[in-house]
Steps between C-alpha positions, in 0.01 A plus 500: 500500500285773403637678205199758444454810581143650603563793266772696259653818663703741321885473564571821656216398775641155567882678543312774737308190726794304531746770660192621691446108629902544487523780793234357679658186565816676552343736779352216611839284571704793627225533787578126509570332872822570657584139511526494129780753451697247757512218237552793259763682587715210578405369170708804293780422754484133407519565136755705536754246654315180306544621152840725621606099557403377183689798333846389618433152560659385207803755508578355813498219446743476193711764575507500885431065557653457188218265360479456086203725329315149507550445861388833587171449279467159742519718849237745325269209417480337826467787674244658315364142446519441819311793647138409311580138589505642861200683450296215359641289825444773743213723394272275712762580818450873470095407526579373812697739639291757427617805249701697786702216654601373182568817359768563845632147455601567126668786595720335755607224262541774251748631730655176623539448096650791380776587706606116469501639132709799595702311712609284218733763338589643831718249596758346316352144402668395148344507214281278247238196547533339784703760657357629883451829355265279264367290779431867704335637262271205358380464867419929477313410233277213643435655793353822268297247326340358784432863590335590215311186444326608832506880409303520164252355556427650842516843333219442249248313743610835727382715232193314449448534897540843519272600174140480410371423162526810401870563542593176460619552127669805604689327788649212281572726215674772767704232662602345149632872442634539856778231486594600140538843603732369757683338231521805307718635770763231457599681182598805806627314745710223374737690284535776737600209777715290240680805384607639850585206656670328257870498625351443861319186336708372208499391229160715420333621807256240458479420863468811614172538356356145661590673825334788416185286361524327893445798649173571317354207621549569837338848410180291322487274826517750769231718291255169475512499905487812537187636256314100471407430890204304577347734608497664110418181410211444691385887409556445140268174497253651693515794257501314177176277599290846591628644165397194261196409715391865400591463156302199440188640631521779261564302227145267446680265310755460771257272717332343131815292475447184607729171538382131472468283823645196397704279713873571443744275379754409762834340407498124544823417783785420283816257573785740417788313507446435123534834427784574695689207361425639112612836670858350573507325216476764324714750665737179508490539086555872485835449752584255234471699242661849642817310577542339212454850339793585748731264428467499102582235239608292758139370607277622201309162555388648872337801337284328197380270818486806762275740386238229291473338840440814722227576244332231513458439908435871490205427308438153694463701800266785374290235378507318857453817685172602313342190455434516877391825516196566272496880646821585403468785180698313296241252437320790331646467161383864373698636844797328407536592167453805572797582804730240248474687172612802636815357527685581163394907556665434868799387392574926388450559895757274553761605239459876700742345761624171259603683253438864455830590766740354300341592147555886680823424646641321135339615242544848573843476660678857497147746536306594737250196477797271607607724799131520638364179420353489798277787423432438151388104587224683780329703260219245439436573911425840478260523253282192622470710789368795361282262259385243684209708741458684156385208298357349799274791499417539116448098492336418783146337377715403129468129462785338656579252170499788240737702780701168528528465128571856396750567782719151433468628137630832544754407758663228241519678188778748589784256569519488092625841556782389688592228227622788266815547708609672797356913487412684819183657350385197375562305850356772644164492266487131601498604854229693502275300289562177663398693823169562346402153447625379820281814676231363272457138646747414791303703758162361383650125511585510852180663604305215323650243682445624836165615434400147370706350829244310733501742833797379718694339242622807287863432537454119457364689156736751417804268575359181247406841243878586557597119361563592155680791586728239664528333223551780241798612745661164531466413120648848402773463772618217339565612141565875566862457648560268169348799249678817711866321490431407103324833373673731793869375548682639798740783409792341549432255252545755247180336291277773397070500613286373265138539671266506201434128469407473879271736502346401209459161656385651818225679314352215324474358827321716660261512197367187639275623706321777365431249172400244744287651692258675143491120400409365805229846578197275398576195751600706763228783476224185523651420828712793703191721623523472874520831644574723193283598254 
């Protein structure tokens, strides 16, 4: 990486040349194709019902299924698991589909999904694990993963379609903001919903609002048919080829760049019935160890042999999988340290639907904060959105590991705040710098690993850059239900909150990261310049 500058400008001219380089690009990606705004605007209606989900997810499930806290942090785990599994499985499906029939397909098995969801405390199915209001829903919820396995991904490698290099940074940072601006919406619609129709939908209203959430994904798919044809398609490529082709032959460096002509490295044929016998192995191990986890003391030998087992085929299999494929990015160890050490950081983005709901709903039982939770836990949405283009704008030629190291830094650091004890100013302080650091380096992330994507294998890319986020959302799944129903009792246990140690926790956590990633600037600054300077 370069880290020098050609020459020392005074602050107040740096601040002027970034917002002037900031409304340039801006102006720029408003004039953008009209393809773009249809994997846009279904974007803020997808956030909308995707983190509207993971808002009540948990609510529902203990107080509508009836499932324990820790159950109910199990559901939220392999969901959310589940999803950037999906993506890691299915990014290279949405390649082949092309960005416009995937995009339609999602949205049907959105659909399909969702009102199975709805449907599951529509009709009177008993109640608890294992019930078929259980069985309903968990099949909602697979379908929605599958969806959005084939969905995410197709909506970045559709912004990279539809934008030259130009507006590229804009366009990742702007749909970044997009869905969390849908999310910020949540906060509006799901009380309103909940409230109104609660004695229509008892005990809470709870399923009123998944109906409500199905019929904005019918909105989001009949807008992607209607506004992304292929005939925008075809414009928009057309379009986006002149535009760069002209940009490059302004810009004399843009033809000085030159690439190596070396014989690529293809991936040996591989026998992969090894792999998928560590696979089921090791899902084998964690089915072991979830049940015994289920049942109690009555099998505690099942889960000290359950979960050591699923660990290690898990890593059996990784190790068969790659060792076959010398192309793969995880052989690059620099690449892989980097997407896994973001992890501990991550884990706060999980704990906004893990954790924060019923911190709001608990904690401050008998205010305000309690009666909207909804709104209070979609803060974080609102401001990434009007942040995220912002810092895109002021940041765009920063170096990409300082950006990664400040942001993770100043994104961690305010969960101490939350360790001194339930206070609406302080929560909301938190809030707001949290959202900073996540503006800082989330948007930036993304756009790194698409950019450094071979061409026709970006969501084959984005899905494997996803992986840790699996794993951060699985890992955090599984202890979260276990922390909420010891620091965040239900009410009618009559056992008062007593959040400060888990946040404190949480925040040394996420500490991990930003620490990590200052000791480990030398190694990976000798190594990481690719594309970014």
């Amino acid at each position: 990486m370069n880290e020098s500058s050609p020459e020392k400008k005074p602050l107040s001219q740096v601040v002027r040349e970034s917002f002037r380089e900031l409304g340039e690009t801006m102006t720029a990606f408003v004039k953008a194709p009209k393809a773009l705004w249809g994997v846009n605007i279904p974007y803020v209606l997808e956030g909308l019902v995707y983190f509207g989900i993971l808002t009540i997810l948990g609510k529902y499930c203990s107080e509508n299924v009836q499932l324990t806290d820790l159950q109910s942090g199990w559901v939220y785990s392999l969901v959310t698991g589940g999803i950037t599994l999906a993506m890691l499985f299915l990014g290279g499906v949405s390649d082949k589909l092309g960005v416009r029939r995937a995009l339609i397909l999602s949205f049907i098995l959105f659909l399909v999904g969702r009102t199975l969801i709805a449907l599951s405390g529509t009709i009177s199915l008993g109640h608890g694990l294992g019930s078929p209001m259980f069985i309903v829903m968990s099949i909602g919820l697979m379908i929605m993963v599958v969806a959005y396995g084939l969905y995410q991904p197709a909506a970045y490698a559709g912004v990279k379609r539809y934008t030259t290099p130009q507006t590229a940074a804009m366009g990742y940072a702007v749909i970044y903001g997009l869905m969390n601006l849908g999310a910020f919406f949540v906060g509006f619609v799901s009380p309103f919903v909940r409230i109104n129709f609660e004695s229509a939908f008892p005990p809470n209203g709870l399923t009123a609002v998944f109906w409500a959430y199905v019929g904005f994904v019918a909105i989001a798919l009949t807008t992607t048919l209607v506004i992304l044809t292929r005939k925008t398609d075809s414009e928009a490529v057309a379009r986006v080829v002149a535009e760069t082709e002209a940009q490059a032959e302004g810009d004399k460096q843009g033809e000085e760049a030159t690439t190596t002509s070396e014989p690529p490295v293809v991936d040996e044929p591989a026998n992969n019935i090894p792999f998928i016998g560590y696979i089921v192995l090791a899902v084998a191990g964690l089915v072991l160890g979830v049940r015994a986890e289920i049942v109690g003391s009555t099998a505690p030998l099942r889960g000290v042999i359950g979960f050591p087992v699923a660990i290690l085929f898990a890593v059996a299999a990784t190790w068969e999988f790659l060792r076959h494929r010398p192309t793969h990015p995880f052989r690059d160890p620099r690449f892989t340290f980097f997407i896994f050490i973001l992890i501990p950081v991550q884990t706060l983005f999980a704990h906004n639907w893990l954790t924060l709901p019923y911190y709001l709903d608990r904690a401050f039982r008998g205010g305000v904060v309690s009666e909207y939770f909804e709104f209070f836990s979609n803060l974080n949405p609102i401001i990434i959105f009007v942040l995220a283009p912002i810092v895109a704008g002021l940041t765009a030629r920063a170096n990409i590991y300082k950006m990664m190291i400040i942001g993770t830094l100043v994104m961690a650091l305010p969960t101490f705040l939350l360790a001194l004890g339930p206070n609406m100013w302080l929560f909301l302080t938190y809030v707001l710098l949290m959202s900073v650091g996540e503006a800082m380096w989330q948007p930036r992330f993304l756009q790194w690993i698409s950019e450094i994507a071979p061409e026709g294998r970006i969501g084959l890319y984005m899905g494997i850059g996803q992986f840790p986020w699996f794993l951060t959302k699985m890992l955090t799944g599984l202890y979260s239900g276990y922390f909420v129903a010891k620091y965040l009792p239900r009410p009618e246990t009559g056992l008062p909150s007593n959040s400060e140690p888990m946040w404190l926790l949480y925040a040394l956590i996420a500490m991990i990261s930003p620490v990590a990633l200052i000791l480990a600037r030398r190694w990976m600054v000798g190594g990481m310049d690719r594309k970014h300077g």
